[in-house]
N, C-alpha and C positions, 0 to 999 in steps of 0.2 A: 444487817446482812451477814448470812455466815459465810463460811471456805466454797463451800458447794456452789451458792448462787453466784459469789465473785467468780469462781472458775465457767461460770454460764454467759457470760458476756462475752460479748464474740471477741477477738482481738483489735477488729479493725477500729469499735468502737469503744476499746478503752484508751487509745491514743490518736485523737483527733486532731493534734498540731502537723501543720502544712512545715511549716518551717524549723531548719534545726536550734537546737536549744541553741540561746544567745551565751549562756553560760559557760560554754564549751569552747568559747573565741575570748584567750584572755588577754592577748595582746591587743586586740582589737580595741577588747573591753578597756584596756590603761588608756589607750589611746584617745579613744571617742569619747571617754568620761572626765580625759582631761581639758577638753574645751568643748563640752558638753555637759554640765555637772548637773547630777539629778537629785542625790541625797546631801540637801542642806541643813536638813535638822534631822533629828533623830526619828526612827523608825517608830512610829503608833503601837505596831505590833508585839504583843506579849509574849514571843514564841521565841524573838530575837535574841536574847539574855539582856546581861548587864552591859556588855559593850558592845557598840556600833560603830562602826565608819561614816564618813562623811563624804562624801566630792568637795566639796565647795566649804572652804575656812574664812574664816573674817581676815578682810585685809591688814588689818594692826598686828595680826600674828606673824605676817611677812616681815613686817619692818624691825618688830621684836628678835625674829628669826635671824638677821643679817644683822641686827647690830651683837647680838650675841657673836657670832658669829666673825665678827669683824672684830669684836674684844678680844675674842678669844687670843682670833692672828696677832693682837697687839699683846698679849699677854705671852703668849708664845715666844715672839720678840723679847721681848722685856726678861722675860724668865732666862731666856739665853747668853744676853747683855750681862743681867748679872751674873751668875755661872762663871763667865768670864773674867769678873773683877774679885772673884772668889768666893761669892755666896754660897751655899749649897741648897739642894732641894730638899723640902719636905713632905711631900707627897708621894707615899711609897713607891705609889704605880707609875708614875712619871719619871721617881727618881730610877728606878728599873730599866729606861728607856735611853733616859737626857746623855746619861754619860756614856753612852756609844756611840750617838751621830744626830747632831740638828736634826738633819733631815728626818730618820728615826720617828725624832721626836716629835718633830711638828707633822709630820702624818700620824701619827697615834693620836697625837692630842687634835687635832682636825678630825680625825675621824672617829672620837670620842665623844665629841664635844656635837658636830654632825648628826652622827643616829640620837644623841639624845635629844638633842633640838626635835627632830622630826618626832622621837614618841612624845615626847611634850605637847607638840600642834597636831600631833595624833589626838591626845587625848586633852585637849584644851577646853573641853564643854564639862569635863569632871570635877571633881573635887580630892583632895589629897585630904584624907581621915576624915571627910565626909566636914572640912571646915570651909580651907580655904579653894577656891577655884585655882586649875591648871593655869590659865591663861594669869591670872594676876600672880602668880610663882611666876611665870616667865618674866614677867615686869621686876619682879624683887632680883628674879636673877640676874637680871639686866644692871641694873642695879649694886648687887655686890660685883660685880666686873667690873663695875666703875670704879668703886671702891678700891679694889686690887689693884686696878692700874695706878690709881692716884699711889697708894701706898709703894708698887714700886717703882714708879716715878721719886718719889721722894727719898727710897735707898738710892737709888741711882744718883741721885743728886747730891748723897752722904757720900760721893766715894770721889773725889776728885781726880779728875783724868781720867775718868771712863769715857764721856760722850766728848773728848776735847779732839776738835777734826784740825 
């Protein structure tokens, strides 16, 4: 079909929907699609690209999500405990933060540690360099948390009279 014939189509029948685009309601859309979920796997379509969205995430990425999460706030803790017995930090971006105000800190590192979690179970059906799956990266990093905390549980436990109540 050329320019000519598409400009020969009446108007009324090149737009036949009754009802307004659903697309154009995006509040609507968070809302309905958050206890209505439609896209559970990924799209068939070759038109989509390389990344898609989902509705609906596997429930084990919730529980991964909150103990992350839950480390984190222990790690947070811990990080500031010792700060106070004299340690210092090593992590440039935190140490940037720590030494102006707890509070400071622990919303930056909450809200760092937050959007990452969420683009992780964004993209938990991927693979990082095309080896490992996202979802099992959450689990390792679940994991080195653990790790962390044990490690400064046990400086904590080097310094005598820190945790003496």
């Amino acid at each position: 079909m050329n320019i000519k014939e598409a400009s020969a189509v009446p108007e009324s029948a090149a737009e036949r929907r009754g009802k307004p685009d659903r697309r154009a309601r995006f509040w609507w859309s968070i809302l309905y699609g958050s206890f209505r979920p439609r896209r559970r796997r990924p799209s068939r379509r070759d038109t989509d690209g390389p990344f898609h969205s989902l509705d609906w995430h596997d429930s084990h990425l919730l529980a991964v999500s909150i103990g992350i999460l839950l480390l984190s706030v222990a790690d947070a803790f811990m990080t500031i405990t010792l700060l106070a017995g004299g340690a210092i930090e090593v992590n440039p971006i935190m140490a940037a933060v720590v030494y102006q105000s707890a509070a400071v800190f622990a919303t930056v590192k909450l809200a760092m540690t937050g959007v990452g979690v969420m683009l992780l179970v964004t993209l938990a059906r991927y693979r990082i360099m095309r080896i490992i799956r996202v979802d099992v990266a959450m689990y390792c990093l679940l994991m080195v948390y653990l790790m962390l905390l044990s490690y400064e549980y046990w400086m904590v436990r080097q310094q005598p009279g820190l945790f003496d109540f």
